[in-house]
N, C-alpha and C positions, 0 to 999 in steps of 0.2 A: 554556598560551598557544599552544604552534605544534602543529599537526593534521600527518600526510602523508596526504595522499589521493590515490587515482591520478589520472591526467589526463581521467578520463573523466567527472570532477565540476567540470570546468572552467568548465559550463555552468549551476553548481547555485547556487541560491540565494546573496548576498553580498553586502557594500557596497559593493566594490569589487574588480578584479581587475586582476592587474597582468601585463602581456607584454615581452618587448625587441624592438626594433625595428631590424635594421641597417642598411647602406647597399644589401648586396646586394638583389635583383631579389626584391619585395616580394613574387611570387606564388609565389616558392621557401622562403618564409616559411611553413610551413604553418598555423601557430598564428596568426599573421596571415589566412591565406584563409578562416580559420575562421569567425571574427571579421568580416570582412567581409561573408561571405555574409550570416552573421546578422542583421547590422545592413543587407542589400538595397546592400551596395555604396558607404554612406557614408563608412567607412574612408577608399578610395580618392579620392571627392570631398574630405573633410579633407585629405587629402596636397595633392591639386590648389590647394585653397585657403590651403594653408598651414598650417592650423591644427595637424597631425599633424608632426613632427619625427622622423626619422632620424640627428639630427646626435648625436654624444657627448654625453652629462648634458643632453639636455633632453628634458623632462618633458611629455606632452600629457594631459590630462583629457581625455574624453569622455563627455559623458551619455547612455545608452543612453534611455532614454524608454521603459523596458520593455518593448524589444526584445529580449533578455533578461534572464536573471535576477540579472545582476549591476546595481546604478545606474550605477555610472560605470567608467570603463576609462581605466587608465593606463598610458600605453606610454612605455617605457624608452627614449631614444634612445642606441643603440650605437656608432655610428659605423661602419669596419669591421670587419669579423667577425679578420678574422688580423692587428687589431691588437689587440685584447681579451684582457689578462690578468685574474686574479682580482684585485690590484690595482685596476687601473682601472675592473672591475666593481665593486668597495666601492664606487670614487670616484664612481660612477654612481649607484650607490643612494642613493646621502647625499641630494641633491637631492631625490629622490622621497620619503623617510621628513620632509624638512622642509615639504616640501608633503601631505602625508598626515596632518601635525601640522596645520599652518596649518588644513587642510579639515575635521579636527576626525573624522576619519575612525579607528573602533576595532577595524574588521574589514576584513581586506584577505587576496586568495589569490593568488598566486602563480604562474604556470606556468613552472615550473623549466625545461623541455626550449626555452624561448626564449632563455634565456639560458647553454645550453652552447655549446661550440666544440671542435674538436682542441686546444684550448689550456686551456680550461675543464672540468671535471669541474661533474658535478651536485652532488659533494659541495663541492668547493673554491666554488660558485655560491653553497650554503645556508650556508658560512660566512663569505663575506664580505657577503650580503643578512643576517645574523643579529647580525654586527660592528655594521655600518652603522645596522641599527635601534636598537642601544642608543647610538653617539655622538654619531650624526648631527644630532639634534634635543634633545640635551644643552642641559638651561638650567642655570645655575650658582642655586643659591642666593644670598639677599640678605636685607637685614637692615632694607628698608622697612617701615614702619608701614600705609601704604599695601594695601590688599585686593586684591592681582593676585592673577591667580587662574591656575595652573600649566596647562601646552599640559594636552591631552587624549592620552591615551598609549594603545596600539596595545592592546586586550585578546585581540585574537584572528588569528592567520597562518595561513594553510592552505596547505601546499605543497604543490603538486600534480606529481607525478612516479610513474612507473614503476622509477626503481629502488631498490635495496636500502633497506626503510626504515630498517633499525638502522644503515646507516652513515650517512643523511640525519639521524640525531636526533642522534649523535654529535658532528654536523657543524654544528646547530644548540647544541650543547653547546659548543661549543670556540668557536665567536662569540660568541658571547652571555657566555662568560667575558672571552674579550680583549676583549670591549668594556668589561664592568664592571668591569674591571681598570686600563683608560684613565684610564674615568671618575673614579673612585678617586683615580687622580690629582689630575684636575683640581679635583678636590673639595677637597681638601687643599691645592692651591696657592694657591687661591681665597681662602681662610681668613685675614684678620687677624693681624695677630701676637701681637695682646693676648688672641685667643680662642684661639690654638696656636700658645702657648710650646711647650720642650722638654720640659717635662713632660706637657702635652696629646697630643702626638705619641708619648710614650712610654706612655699611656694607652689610645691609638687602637690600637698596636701591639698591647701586652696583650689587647685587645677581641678583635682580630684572632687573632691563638692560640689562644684560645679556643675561639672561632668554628670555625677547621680544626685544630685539635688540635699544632699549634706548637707546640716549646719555644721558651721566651720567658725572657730574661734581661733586668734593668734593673740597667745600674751608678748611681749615684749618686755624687757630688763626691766622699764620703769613700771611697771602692773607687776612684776612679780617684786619688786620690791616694795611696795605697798601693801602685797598680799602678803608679804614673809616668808616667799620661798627662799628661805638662808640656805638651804641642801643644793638645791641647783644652782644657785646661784653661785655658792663658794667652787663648784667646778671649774666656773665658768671664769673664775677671778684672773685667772693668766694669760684670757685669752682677747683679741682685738677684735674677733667676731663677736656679735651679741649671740644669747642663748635665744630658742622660742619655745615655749610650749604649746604646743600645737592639742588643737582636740576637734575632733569630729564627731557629729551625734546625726545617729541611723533614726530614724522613728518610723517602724511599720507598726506599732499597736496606736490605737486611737487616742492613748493616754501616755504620758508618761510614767511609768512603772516596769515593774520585772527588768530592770535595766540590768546588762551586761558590762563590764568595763573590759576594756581591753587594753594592756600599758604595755609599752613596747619602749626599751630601753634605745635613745638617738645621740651615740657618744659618737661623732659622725669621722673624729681622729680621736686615739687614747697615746699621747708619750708615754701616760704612767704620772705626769705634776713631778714631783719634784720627787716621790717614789719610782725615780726615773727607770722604765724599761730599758733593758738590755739590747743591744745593736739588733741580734736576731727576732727578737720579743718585737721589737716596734714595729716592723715592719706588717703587713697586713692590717694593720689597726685603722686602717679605713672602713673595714666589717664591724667595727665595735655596734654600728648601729643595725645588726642585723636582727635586734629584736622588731624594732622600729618599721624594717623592711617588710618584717613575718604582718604586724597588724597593718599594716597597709597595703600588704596583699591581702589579706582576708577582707578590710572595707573594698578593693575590689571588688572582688567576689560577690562580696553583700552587695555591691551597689550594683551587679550585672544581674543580682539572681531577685533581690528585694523579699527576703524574706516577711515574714509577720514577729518580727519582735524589733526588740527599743537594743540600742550598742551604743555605748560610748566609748573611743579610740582618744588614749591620752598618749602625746607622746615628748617627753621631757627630753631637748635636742643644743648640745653645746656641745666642742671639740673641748677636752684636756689639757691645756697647755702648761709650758712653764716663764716666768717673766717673773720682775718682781713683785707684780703685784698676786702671784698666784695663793691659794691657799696653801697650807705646810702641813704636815707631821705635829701634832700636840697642839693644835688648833681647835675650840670648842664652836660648833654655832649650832642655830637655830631652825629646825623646818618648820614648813608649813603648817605642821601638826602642833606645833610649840613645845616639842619634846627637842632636848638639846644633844649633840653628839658630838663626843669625844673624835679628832680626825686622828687615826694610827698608821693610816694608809692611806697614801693621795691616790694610789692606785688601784684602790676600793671604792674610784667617783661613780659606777654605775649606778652602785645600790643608793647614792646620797641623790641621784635624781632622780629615781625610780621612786625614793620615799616619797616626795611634794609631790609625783605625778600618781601614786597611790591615795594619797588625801587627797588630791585634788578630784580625780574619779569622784571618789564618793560626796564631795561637794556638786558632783554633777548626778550624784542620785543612783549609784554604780550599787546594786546588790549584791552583786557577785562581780569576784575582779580575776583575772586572768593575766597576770604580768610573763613576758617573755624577755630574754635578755642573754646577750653574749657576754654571762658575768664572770666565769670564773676558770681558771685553767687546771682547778681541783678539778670540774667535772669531768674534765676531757681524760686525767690518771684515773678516775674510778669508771669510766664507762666508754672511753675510747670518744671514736668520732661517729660511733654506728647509733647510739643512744640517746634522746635527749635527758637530763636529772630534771626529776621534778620535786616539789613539795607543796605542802598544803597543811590548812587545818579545820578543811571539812572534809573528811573519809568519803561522804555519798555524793559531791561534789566534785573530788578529784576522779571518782569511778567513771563518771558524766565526761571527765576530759579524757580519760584513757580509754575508754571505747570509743571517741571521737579519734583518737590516735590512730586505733588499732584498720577505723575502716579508713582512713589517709596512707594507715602504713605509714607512720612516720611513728617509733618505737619511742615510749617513755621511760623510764622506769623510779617508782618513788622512794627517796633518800627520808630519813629518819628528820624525827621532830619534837621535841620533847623537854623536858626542862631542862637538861644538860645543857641544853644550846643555847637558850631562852638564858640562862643563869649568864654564860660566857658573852650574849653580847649587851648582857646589861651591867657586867661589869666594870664598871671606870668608878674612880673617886672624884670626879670632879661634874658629871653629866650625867645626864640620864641614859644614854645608849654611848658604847663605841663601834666604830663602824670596823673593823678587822683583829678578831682577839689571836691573830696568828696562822699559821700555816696549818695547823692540824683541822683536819673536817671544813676546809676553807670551803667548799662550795655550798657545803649545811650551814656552816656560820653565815655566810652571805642571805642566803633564803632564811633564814634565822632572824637577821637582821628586817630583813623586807618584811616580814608577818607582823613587828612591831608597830607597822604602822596600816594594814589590812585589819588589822585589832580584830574585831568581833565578825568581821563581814568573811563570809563564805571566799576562801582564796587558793588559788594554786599559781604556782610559780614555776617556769621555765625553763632552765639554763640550755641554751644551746651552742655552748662556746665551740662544743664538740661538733655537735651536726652541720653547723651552721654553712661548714664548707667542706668541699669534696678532692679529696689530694689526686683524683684521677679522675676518666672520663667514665662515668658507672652507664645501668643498661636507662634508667629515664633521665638523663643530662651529662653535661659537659663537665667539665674539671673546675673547679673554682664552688663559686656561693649557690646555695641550694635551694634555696625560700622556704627551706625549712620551718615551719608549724604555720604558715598560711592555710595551706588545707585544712591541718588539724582545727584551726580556731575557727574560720568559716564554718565546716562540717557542724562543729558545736551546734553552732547560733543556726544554723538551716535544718537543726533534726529538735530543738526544742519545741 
């Protein structure tokens, strides 16, 4: 699919070609003066008249009229040059790949050297134009009867550059991963809950192993009840599906050690148990598992890129339900860790699986654990839907997650941790922990909770209840699930 060619075929035969355009003085643009002479100076007359944009993310077409040999010409609008991160160049491109969709356009070139900067590298240009083109123009599947008939998709990219090409392919490698690795997500969150239970989910997994050569473990009801996972398990008390906990282990170092965990929260429907959600509240709760979604795009990712380090992917996956056999309100039991918990809230079952698959991780040798999860609908009042909450209680740790953040662009920001919280969820008289001491600081009390059983081991935590999906159609996706911290947790584990 992607070509490199030098820049000197800029002029050759193609559908379309594509340039950036900044704010700086258009004739210091040289791929710009190019281009205008070409076309006798219409370029400049378009600017004049409007139709050509310099402004950040917008998009101009031009029909050449076979004035050369490209048909039409689409220029990037950059805004300016030294404010231009590789970031904002993704977010630039989004726009352009959903109009290059719309135009039904399957061959498009590139001229890389438009789009660098002292900030920009040509390689850091081809992986976020390479990201961009797999999420940008991302349609979710659907289960219409209906004959729509899917966009028309990009068969052919020509990047046209002078330097290194084995580092430019490389570069097209590692996006074109993180994007499918997004996607992946959104895929999965997208899904019904009647068509991905936790056993579908733990099928997907399987597939996936496979696929990159994963070890792959599936516990079943009768294994986790031998092992004492009382926390997942009492989730899972009202339901006719069985749970799975599902785990996948990456091995790129020769040994096993420096391992990563990766816990991703697989609630794959939440009613709420018998802390029953509200008519409006239940609905979308087929995303409860979009932590789940987030580590299984990042193995993904891992498993297309194959880093040099050790990951383990836990993912502790039951629907909520309510029956009589479900668990209640003032319910004590037992996790994996043999610490007992007080239930105050059935509708706090995320954090009760995320515990066993927290201990469980470091039964699989997890040094560092990374749990993600669509836990709490505090986070979404304190930081909207544009932020993920995090927490932790390693400082140089959580630093490690939040510059992996910053270059995904997928924004964190860290919520407090302290003994204030520590005190609130270990108070019950009857158990060692309760699992919801109330609505105040509900999304810290949640992460509060979860550190109880991360105990000593380096941790940061997640909540993406907010991000996790998109109430409109934005410039890199569609409207609905976002795959939300796959990039970020890939990125991690590929820069360590």
């Amino acid at each position: 699919m992607f070509n490199i060619l030098p820049t000197t075929e800029m002029f050759s035969e193609t559908e379309a070609i594509v340039f950036g355009l900044y704010h700086e003085n258009k004739n210091h643009q040289p791929v710009y003066e190019q281009f205008n002479d070409a076309l006798d100076g219409a370029l400049d007359q378009y600017i004049q008249d409007g139709d050509i944009s310099n402004d950040f993310k917008q998009i101009s077409k031009i029909y050449t009229l076979n004035q050369t040999s490209a048909k039409r010409i689409y220029i990037v609008g950059l805004g300016k040059k030294k404010d231009l991160t590789p970031q904002r160049l993704k977010t630039a491109f989004g726009p352009l790949f959903k109009q290059l969709q719309k135009d039904q356009v399957n061959e498009v070139s590139f001229i890389l050297d438009s789009f660098q900067t002292d900030a920009v590298s040509s390689v850091q240009a081809t992986e976020a134009l390479s990201e961009a083109m797999v999420i940008a123009p991302f349609q979710f599947e659907h289960f219409k009867t209906s004959n729509e008939k899917p966009g028309v998709k990009i068969e052919s990219v020509s990047l046209l550059s002078d330097e290194n090409k084995g580092a430019l392919e490389k570069a097209v490698d590692k996006g074109y991963a993180l994007g499918y690795g997004v996607n992946t997500a959104r895929h999965l969150v997208q899904m019904p809950g009647n068509l991905l239970t936790a056993t579908d989910l733990a099928e997907y997994s399987k597939t996936m192993a496979t696929d990159y050569g994963f070890e792959c473990e599936i516990l079943d009801k009768e294994e986790m009840e031998e092992l004492g996972m009382g926390a997942l398990l009492a989730v899972n008390q009202g339901s006719t599906e069985p749970p799975k906990m599902i785990v996948m282990k990456y091995q790129g170092k020769d040994e096993w050690e420096d391992v990563v965990g990766l816990v991703g929260k697989g609630i794959t429907f939440d009613t709420g148990g018998y802390s029953l959600k509200p008519k409006d509240g239940i609905v979308g709760m087929k995303g409860d598992m979009g932590g789940a979604a987030a580590v299984l795009g990042a193995m993904d990712i891992i498993g297309r890129l194959k880093p040099k380090q050790n990951v383990v992917a836990v993912i502790p996956s039951t629907d909520n339900m309510i029956s009589g056999s479900a668990f209640k309100p003032d319910d004590v039991i037992t996790s994996l860790s043999g610490k007992t918990i007080e239930v105050l809230n059935t509708d706090a079952e995320g954090r009760l699986a995320l515990a066993d698959a927290l201990t469980y991780a470091k039964h699989h040798k997890a040094e560092k654990l990374i749990d993600v999860a669509t836990l709490t609908g505090g986070v979404v009042v304190a930081l909207g839907d544009w932020v993920t909450g995090a927490m932790t209680n390693n400082q140089e740790f959580f630093s490690e997650i939040d510059a992996s953040s910053k270059v995904a662009d997928e924004p964190i920001w860290q919520l407090p941790y302290n003994d204030i919280y520590k005190d609130k969820v270990r108070s019950t008289p009857i158990a060692d922990l309760n699992n919801s001491p109330g609505r105040k600081a509900h999304a810290i009390m949640a992460g509060s909770f979860l550190a109880e059983f991360a105990e000593q081991t380096p941790w940061v935590h997640l909540d993406i209840a907010g991000t996790s999906n998109a109430e409109a159609d934005y410039d890199l996706g569609p409207k609905g699930p976002t795959g939300v911290m796959a990039n970020t947790l890939a990125t991690y584990i590929l820069n360590l």
